[in-house]
Backbone bond lengths (Angstrom), bond angles and torsions (degrees), N, CA, C in turn:
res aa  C-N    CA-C-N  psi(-1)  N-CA   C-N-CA  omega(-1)  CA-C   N-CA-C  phi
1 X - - - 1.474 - - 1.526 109.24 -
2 X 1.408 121.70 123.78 1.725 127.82 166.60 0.826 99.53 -59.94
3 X 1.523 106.76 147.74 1.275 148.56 -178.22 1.625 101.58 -60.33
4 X 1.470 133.18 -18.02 1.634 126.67 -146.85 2.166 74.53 -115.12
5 X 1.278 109.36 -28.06 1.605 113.65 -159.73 1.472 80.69 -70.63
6 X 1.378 109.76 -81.28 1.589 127.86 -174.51 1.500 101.23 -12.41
7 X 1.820 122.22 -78.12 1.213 114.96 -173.41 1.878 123.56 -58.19
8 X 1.383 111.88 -27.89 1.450 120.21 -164.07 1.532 84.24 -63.62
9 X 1.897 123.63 -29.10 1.451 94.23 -149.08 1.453 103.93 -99.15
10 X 1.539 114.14 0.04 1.049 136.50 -156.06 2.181 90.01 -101.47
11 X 1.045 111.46 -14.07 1.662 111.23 167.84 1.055 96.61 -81.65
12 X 1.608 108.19 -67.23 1.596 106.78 -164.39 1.262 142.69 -39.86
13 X 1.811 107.89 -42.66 1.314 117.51 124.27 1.579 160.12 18.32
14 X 1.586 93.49 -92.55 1.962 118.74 144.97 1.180 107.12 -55.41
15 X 1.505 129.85 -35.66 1.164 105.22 -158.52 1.570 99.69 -89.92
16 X 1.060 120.11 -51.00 1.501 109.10 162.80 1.622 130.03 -42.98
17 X 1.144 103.33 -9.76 1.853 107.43 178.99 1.481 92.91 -73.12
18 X 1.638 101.24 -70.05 1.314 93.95 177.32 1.231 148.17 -72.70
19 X 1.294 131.72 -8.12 1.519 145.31 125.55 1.394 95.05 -6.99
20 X 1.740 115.54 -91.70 1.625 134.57 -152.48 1.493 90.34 -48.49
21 X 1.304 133.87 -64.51 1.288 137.90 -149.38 1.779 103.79 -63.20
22 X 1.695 106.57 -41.18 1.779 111.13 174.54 1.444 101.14 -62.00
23 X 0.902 124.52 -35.53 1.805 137.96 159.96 1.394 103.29 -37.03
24 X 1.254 116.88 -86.83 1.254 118.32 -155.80 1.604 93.69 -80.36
25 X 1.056 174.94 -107.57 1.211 155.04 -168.73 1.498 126.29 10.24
26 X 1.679 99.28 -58.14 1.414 101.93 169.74 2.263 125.21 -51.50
27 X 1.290 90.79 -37.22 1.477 107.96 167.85 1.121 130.40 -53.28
28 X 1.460 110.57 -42.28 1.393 133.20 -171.62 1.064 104.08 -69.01
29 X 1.797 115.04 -75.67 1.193 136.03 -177.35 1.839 102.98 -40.10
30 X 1.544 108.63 -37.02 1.798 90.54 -162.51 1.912 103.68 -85.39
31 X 1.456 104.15 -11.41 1.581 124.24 -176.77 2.000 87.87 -55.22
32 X 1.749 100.43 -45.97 1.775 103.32 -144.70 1.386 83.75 -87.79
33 X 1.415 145.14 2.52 1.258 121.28 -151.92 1.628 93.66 -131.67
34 X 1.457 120.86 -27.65 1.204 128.42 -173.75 1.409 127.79 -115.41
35 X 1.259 106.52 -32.09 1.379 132.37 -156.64 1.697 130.66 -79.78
36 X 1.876 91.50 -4.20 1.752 99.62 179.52 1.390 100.03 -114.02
37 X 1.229 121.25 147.55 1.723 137.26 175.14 1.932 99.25 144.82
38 X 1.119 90.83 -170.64 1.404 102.03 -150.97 1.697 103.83 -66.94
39 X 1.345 107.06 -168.53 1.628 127.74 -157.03 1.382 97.41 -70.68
40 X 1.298 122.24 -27.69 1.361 119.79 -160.86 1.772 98.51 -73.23
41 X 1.467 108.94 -57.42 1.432 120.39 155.94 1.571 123.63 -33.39
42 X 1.356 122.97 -30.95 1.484 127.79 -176.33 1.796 92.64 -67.60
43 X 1.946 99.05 -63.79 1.290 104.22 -173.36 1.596 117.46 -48.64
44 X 1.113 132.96 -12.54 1.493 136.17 -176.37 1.504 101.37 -97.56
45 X 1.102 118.60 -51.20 1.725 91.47 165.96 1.249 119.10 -81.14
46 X 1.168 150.27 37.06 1.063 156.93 179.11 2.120 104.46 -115.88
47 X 1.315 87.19 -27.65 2.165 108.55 178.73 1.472 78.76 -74.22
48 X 1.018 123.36 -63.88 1.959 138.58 -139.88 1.251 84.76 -55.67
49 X 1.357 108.57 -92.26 1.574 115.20 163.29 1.639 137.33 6.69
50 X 1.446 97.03 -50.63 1.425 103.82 -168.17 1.624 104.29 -95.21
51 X 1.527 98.60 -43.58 1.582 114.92 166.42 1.932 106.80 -43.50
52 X 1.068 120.36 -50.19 1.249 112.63 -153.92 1.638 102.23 -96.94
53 X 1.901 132.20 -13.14 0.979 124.31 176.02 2.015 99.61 -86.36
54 X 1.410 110.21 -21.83 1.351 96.38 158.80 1.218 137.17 -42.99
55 X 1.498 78.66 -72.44 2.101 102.83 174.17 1.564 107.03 -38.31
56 X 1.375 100.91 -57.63 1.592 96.97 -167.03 2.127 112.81 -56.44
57 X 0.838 95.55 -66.55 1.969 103.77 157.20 1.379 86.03 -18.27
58 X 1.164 111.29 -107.43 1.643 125.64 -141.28 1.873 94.16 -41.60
59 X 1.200 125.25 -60.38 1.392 107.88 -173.86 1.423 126.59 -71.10
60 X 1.635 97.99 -24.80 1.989 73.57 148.74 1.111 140.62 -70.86
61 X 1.823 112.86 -33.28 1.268 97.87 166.51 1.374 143.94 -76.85
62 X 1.415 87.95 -2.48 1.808 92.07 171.45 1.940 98.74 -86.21
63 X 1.264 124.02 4.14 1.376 110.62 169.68 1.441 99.99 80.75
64 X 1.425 129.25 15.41 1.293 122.01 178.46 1.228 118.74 -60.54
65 X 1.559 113.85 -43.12 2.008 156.94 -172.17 1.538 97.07 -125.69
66 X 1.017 108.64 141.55 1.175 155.30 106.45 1.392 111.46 -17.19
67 X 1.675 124.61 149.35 1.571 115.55 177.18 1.963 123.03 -67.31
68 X 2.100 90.49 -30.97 1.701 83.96 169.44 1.680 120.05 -64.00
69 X 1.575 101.21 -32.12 1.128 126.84 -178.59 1.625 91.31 -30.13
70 X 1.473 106.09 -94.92 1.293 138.45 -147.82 1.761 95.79 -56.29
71 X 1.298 116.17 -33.77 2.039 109.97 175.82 1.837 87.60 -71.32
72 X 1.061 147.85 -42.26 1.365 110.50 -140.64 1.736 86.72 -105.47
73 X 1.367 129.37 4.99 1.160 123.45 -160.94 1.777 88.61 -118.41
74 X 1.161 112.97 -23.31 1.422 123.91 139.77 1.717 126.83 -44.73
75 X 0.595 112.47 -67.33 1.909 120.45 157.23 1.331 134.88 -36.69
76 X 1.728 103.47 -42.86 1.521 109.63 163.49 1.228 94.72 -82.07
77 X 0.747 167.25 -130.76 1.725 158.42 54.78 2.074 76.14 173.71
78 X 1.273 112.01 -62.29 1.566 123.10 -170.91 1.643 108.16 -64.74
79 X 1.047 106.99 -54.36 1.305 126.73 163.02 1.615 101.26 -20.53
80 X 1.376 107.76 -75.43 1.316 126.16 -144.50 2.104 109.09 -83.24
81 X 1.348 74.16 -26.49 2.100 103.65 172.49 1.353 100.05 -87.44
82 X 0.863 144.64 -23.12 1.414 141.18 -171.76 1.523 107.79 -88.80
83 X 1.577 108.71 -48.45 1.635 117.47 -163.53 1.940 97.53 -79.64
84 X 1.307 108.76 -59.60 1.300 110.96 171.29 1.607 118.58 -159.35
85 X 1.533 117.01 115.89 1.536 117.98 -148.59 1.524 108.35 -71.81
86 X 1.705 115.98 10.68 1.364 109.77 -171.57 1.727 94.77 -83.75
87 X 1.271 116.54 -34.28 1.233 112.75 -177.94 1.862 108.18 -84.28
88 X 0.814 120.74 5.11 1.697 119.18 146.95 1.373 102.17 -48.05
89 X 1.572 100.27 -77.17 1.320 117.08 -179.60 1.512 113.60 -18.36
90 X 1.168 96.70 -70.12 1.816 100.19 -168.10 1.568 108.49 -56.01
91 X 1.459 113.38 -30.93 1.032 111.62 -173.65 1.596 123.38 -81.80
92 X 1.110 112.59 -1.06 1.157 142.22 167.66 1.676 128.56 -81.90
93 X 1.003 94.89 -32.38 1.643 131.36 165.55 1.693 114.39 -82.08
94 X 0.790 108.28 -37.41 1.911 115.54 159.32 1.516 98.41 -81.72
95 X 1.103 149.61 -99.33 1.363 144.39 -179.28 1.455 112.34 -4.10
96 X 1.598 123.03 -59.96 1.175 100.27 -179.14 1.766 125.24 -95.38
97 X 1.372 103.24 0.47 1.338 101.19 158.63 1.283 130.19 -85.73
98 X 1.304 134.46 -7.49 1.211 164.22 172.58 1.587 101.36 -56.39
99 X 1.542 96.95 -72.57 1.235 131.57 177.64 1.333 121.34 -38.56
100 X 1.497 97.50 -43.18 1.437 99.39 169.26 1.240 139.14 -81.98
101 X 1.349 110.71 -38.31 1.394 150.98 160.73 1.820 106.30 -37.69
102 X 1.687 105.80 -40.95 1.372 111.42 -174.97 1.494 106.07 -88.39
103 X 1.633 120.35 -19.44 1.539 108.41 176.13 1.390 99.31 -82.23
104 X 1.422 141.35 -35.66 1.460 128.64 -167.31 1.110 134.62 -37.09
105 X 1.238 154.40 88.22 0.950 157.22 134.64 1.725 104.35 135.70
106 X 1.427 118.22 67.16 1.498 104.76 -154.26 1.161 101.20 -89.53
107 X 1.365 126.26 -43.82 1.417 121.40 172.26 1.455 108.48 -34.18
108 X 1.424 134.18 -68.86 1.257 110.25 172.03 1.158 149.58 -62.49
109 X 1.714 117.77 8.79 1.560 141.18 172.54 1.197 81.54 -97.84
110 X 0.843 142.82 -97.81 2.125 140.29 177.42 1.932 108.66 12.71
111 X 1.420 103.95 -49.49 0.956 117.05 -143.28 1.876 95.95 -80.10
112 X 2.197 94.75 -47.45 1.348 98.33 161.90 1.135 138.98 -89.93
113 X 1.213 105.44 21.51 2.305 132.43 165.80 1.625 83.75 50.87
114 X 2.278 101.98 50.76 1.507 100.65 157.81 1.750 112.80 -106.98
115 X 1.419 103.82 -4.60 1.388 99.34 -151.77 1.689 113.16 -74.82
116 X 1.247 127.03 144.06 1.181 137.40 -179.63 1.545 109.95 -34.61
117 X 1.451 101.22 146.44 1.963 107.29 -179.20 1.367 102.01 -64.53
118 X 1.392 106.86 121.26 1.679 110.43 166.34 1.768 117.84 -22.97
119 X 1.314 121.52 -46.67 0.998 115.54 -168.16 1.893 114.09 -76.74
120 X 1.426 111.30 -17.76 1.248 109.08 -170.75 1.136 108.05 106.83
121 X 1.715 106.85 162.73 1.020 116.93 161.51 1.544 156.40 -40.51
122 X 1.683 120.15 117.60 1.549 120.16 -147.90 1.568 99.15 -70.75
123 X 1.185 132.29 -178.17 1.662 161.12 -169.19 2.195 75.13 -78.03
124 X 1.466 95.67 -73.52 2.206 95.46 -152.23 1.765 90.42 -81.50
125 X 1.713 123.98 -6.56 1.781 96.18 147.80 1.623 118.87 -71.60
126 X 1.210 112.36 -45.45 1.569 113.10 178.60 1.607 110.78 -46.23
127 X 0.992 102.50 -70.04 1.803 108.19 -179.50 1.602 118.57 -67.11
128 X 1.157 122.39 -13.51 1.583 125.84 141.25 1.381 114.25 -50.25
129 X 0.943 120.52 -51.53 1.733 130.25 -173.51 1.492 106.41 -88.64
130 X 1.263 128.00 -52.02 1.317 123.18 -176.37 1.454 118.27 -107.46
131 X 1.173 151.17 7.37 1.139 153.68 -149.55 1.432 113.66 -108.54
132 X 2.269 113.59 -26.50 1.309 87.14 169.30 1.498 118.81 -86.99
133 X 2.068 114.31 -9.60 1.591 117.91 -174.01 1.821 81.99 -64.66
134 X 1.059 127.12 -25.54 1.647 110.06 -161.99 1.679 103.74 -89.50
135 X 0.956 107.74 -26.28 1.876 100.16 -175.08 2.281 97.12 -75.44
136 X 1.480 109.06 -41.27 1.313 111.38 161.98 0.817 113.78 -58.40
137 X 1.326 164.40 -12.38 1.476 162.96 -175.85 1.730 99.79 -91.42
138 X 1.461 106.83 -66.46 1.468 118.80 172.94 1.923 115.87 -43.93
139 X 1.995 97.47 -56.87 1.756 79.03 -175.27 1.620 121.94 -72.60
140 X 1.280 118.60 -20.15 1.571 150.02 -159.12 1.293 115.34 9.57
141 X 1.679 82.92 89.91 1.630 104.70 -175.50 1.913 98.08 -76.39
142 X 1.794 88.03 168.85 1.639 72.46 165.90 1.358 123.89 -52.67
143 X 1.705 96.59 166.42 1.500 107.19 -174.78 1.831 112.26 45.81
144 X 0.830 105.15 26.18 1.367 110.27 161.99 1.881 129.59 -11.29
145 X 1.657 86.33 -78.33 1.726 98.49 -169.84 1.651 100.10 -62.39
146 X 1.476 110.75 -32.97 1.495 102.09 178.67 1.270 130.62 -53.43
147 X 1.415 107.36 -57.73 1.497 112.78 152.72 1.472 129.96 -32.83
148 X 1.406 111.85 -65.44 1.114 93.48 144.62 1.535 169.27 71.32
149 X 1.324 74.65 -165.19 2.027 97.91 146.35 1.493 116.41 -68.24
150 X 1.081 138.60 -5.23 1.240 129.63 170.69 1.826 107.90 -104.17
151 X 1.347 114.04 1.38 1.365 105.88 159.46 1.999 111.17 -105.39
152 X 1.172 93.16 -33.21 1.859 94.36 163.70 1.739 99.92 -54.83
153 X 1.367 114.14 -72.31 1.947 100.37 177.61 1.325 121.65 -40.67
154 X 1.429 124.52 -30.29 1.305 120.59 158.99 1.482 133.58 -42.00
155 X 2.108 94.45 -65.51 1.541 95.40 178.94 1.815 93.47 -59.56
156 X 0.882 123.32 -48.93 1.927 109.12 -151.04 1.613 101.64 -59.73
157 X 1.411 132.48 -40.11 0.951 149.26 161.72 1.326 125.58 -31.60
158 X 1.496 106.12 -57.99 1.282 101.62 176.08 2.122 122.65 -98.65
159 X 1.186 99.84 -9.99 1.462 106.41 152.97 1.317 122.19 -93.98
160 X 1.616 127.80 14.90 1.233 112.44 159.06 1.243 100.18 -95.79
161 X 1.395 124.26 -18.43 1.325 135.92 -130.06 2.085 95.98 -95.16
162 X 1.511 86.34 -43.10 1.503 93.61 169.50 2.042 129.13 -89.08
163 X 1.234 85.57 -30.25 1.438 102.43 177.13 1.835 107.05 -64.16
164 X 1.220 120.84 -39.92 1.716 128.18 -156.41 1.651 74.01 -91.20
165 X 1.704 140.16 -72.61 1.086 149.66 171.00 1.801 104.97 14.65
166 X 1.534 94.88 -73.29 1.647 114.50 -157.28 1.720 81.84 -89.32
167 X 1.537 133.76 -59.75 1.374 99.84 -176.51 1.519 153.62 -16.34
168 X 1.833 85.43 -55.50 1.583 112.41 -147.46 1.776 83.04 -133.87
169 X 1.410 123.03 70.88 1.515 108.85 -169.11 1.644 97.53 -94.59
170 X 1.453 90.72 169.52 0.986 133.57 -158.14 1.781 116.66 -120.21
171 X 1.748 91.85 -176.03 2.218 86.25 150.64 1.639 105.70 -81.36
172 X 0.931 113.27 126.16 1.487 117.76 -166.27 1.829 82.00 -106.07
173 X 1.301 124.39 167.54 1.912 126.08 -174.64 1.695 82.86 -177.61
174 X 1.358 85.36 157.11 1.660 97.23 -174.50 1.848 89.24 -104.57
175 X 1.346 83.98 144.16 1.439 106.56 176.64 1.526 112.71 -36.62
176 X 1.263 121.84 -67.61 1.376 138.58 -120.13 1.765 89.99 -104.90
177 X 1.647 118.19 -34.29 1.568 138.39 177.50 1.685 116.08 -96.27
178 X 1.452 104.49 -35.49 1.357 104.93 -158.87 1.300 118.72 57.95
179 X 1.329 127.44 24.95 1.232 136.06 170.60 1.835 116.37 -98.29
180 X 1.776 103.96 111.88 1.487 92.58 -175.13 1.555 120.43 -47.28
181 X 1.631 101.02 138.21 1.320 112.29 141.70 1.522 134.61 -129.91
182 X 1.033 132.51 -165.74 1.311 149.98 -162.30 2.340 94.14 -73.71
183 X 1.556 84.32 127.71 1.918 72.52 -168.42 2.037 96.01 -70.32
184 X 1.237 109.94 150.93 1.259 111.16 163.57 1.731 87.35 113.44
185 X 1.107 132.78 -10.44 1.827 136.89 -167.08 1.619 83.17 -68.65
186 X 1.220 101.54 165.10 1.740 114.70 176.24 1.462 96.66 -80.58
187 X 1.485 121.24 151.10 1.368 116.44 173.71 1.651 124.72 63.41
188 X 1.234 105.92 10.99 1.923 116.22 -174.26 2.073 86.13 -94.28
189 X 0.749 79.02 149.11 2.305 104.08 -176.40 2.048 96.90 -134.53
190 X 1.094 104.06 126.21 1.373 105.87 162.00 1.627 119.50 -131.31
191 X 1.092 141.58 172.12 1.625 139.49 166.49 1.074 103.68 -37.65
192 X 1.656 115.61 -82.63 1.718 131.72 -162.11 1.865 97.96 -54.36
193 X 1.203 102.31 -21.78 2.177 90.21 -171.80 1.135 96.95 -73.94
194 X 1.741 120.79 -62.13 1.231 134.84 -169.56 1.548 115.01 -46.12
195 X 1.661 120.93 -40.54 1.425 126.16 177.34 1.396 101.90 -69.18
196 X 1.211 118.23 -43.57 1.757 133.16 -168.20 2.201 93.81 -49.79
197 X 1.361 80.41 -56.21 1.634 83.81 -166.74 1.991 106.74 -76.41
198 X 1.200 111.34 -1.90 1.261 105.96 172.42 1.810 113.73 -91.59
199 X 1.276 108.51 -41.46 1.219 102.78 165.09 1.863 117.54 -76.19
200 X 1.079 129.22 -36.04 1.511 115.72 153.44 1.772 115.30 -31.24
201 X 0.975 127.12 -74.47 0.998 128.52 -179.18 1.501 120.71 -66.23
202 X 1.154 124.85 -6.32 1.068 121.99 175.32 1.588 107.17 -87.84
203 X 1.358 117.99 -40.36 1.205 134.13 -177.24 1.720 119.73 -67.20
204 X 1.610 106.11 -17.04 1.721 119.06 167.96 1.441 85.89 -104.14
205 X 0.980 141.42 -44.58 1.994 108.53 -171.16 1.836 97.34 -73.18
206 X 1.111 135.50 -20.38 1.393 143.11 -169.69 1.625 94.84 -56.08
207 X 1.507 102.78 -51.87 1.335 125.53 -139.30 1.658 96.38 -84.41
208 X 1.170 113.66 -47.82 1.148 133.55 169.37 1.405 132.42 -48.62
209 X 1.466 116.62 -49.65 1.401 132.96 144.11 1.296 126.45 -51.86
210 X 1.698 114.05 -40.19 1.752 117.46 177.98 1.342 101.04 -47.81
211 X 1.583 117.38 -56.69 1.090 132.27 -133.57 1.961 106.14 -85.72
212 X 1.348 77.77 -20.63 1.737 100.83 174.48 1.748 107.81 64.59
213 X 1.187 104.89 62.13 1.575 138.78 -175.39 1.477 94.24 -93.81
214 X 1.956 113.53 -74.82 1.318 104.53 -165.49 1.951 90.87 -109.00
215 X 1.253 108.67 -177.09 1.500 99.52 174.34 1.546 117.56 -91.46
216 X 1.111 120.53 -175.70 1.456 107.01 -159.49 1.637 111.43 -101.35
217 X 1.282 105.19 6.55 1.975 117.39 -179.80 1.869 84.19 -75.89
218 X 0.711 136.60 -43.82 1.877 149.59 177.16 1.307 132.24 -51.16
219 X 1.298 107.74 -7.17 1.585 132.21 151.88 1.341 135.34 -22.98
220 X 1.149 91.15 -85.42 1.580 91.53 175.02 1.367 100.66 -90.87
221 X 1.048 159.87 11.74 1.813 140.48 -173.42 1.751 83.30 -101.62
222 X 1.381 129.77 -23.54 0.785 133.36 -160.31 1.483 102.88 -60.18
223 X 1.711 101.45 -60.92 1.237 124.46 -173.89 1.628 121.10 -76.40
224 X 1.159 110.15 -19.67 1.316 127.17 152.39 1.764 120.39 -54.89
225 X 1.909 104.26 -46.61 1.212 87.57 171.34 1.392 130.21 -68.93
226 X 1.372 121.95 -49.97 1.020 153.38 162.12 1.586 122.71 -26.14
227 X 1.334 98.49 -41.72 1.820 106.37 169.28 1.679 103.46 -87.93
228 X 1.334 125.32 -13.82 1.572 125.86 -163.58 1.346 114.17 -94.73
229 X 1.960 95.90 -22.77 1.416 122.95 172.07 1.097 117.48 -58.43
230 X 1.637 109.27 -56.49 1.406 118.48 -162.09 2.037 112.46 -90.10
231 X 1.887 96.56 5.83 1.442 98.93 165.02 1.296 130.72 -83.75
232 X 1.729 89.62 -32.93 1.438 116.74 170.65 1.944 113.17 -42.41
233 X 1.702 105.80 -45.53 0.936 135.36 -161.54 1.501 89.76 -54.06
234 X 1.238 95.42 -72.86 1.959 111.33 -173.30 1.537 99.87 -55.07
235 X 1.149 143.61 -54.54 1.133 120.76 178.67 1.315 130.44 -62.75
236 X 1.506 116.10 -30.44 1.449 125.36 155.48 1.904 108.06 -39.13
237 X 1.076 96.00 -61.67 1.714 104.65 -174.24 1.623 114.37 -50.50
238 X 1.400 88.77 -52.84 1.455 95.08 177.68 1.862 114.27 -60.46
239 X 1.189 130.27 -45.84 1.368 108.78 -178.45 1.133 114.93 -105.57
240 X 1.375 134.57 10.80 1.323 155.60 177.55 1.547 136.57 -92.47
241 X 1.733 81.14 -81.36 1.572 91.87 167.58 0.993 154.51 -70.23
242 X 1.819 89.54 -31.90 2.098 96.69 165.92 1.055 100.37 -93.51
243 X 1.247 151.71 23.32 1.702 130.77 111.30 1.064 136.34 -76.40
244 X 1.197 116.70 22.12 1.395 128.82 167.57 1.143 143.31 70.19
245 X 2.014 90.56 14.04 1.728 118.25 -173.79 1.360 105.56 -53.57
246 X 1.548 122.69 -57.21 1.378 133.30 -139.99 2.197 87.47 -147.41
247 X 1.722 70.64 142.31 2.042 72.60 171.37 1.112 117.62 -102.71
248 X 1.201 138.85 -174.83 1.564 143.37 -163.98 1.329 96.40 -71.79
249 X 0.975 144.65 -86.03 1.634 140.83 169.26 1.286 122.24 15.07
250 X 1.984 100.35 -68.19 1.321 104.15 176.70 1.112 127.08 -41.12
251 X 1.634 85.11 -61.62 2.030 114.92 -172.95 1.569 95.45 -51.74
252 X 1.544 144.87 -69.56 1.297 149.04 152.21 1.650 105.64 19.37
253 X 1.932 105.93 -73.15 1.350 121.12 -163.42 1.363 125.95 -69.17
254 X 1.414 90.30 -34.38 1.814 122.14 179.17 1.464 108.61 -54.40
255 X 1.638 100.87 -61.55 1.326 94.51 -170.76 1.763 123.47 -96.38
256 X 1.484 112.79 9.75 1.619 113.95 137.86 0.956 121.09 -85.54
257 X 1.699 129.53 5.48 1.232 128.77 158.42 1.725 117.11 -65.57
258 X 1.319 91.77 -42.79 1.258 124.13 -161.18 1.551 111.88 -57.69
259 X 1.669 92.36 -54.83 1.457 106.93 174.91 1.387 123.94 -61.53
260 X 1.853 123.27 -31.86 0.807 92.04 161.08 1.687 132.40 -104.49
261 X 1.141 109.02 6.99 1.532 113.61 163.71 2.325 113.07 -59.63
262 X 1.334 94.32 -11.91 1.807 108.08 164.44 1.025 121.73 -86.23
263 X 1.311 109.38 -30.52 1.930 121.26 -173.81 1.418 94.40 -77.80
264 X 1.788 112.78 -22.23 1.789 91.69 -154.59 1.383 97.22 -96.36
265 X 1.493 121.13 -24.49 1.316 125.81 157.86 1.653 123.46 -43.25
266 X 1.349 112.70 -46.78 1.111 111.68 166.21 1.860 138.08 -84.79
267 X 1.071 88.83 25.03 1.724 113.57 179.08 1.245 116.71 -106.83
């Protein structure tokens, strides 16, 4: 094993320690913050519970995660079942569109050595993508679920947004130049990504509203955040990442940060 392999695997690693641990913190904290009152309350984390050792199963075996994957994607998942199970739901609804979005067209991600690690998704990819709707779930400031759901439309948004991108390419142009590049480049925006990530997100604020989570005036700002999120994303990439400032993860966290620091602007 090289010396450059040895260390890459030896991050990847840490980075999953600490992933699991923002994981298990997040749990704790929502155990100390939510989790005492009467029997009726026992019986609801006891749903959470069962809800989220499901969830976790089923997406490993669909290869979504990975086993760190599936504990820290386990955590939101409880998190989110515990506080209020409509936003399971939604979150459930990103998972498998995600999911899908990431098998499309693999032979041609194969081809650009883009396609997802056989095993699935890591412990610090999950919590890149989901970890700030889950720390919002945990502190639950006002307007809470809105927030939110407008960082879940983010992650779905911006991994459909890149995943359909490199599938089904296009003129791919870098954000920041508008100068074509190669689809799958950090910071590259094309038609089909950009539509990809508008209907993602449209389809978690959809989901969100059916379910009567957030109210329905919240629609489109929703989807507004969520697509503005995942631009943020590309521009992050673009002057950032393919220089090697910040890794995908970060950029990942940043810009569901991002999204919902837009939603709250627009509230």
């Amino acid at each position: 094993m090289g010396e450059e392999t040895l260390v890459g695997k030896l991050k990847a690693t840490f980075s999953d320690l600490i992933a699991l641990a923002s994981a298990a913190a997040l749990v704790c904290v929502d155990l100390v913050l939510h989790a005492s009152g009467p029997a009726a309350q026992k019986r609801r984390l006891l749903l959470a519970f069962a809800i989220t050792v499901i969830f976790a199963m089923a997406a490993w075996l669909a290869r979504g995660v990975n086993g760190s994957g599936a504990l820290a994607g386990s955590a939101i998942a409880f998190v989110m079942a515990e506080r209020d199970v409509r936003l399971f739901w939604v979150l459930l609804l990103v998972f498998a569109v995600t999911l899908a979005a990431t098998r499309a067209g693999k032979s041609r991600k194969h081809a650009l050595k883009a396609e997802e690690a056989p095993g699935g998704r890591t412990a610090a990819q999950v919590m890149a993508n989901l970890g700030i709707a889950g720390l919002i779930t945990v502190a639950a400031p006002e307007t809470w679920p809105v927030l939110a759901v407008a960082a879940l439309a983010e992650a779905a948004a911006d991994t459909c947004s890149s995943e359909v991108g490199m599938a089904y390419p296009g003129k791919t142009v870098l954000l920041t130049s508008w100068k074509p590049v190669s689809p799958g480049v950090d910071g590259g925006v094309s038609l089909r990504g950009t539509l990809a990530a508008v209907i993602a997100a449209a389809l978690i604020s959809g989901a969100a509203v059916a379910l009567k989570l957030v109210p329905q005036h919240f629609t489109l700002a929703i989807i507004y955040a969520g697509l503005l999120g995942s631009l943020v994303d590309s521009l992050i990439g673009a002057l950032l990442e393919r220089r090697g400032m910040l890794s995908n993860d970060v950029v990942n966290l940043l810009s569901t940060a991002a999204a919902v620091g837009i939603m709250w602007l627009m509230m």
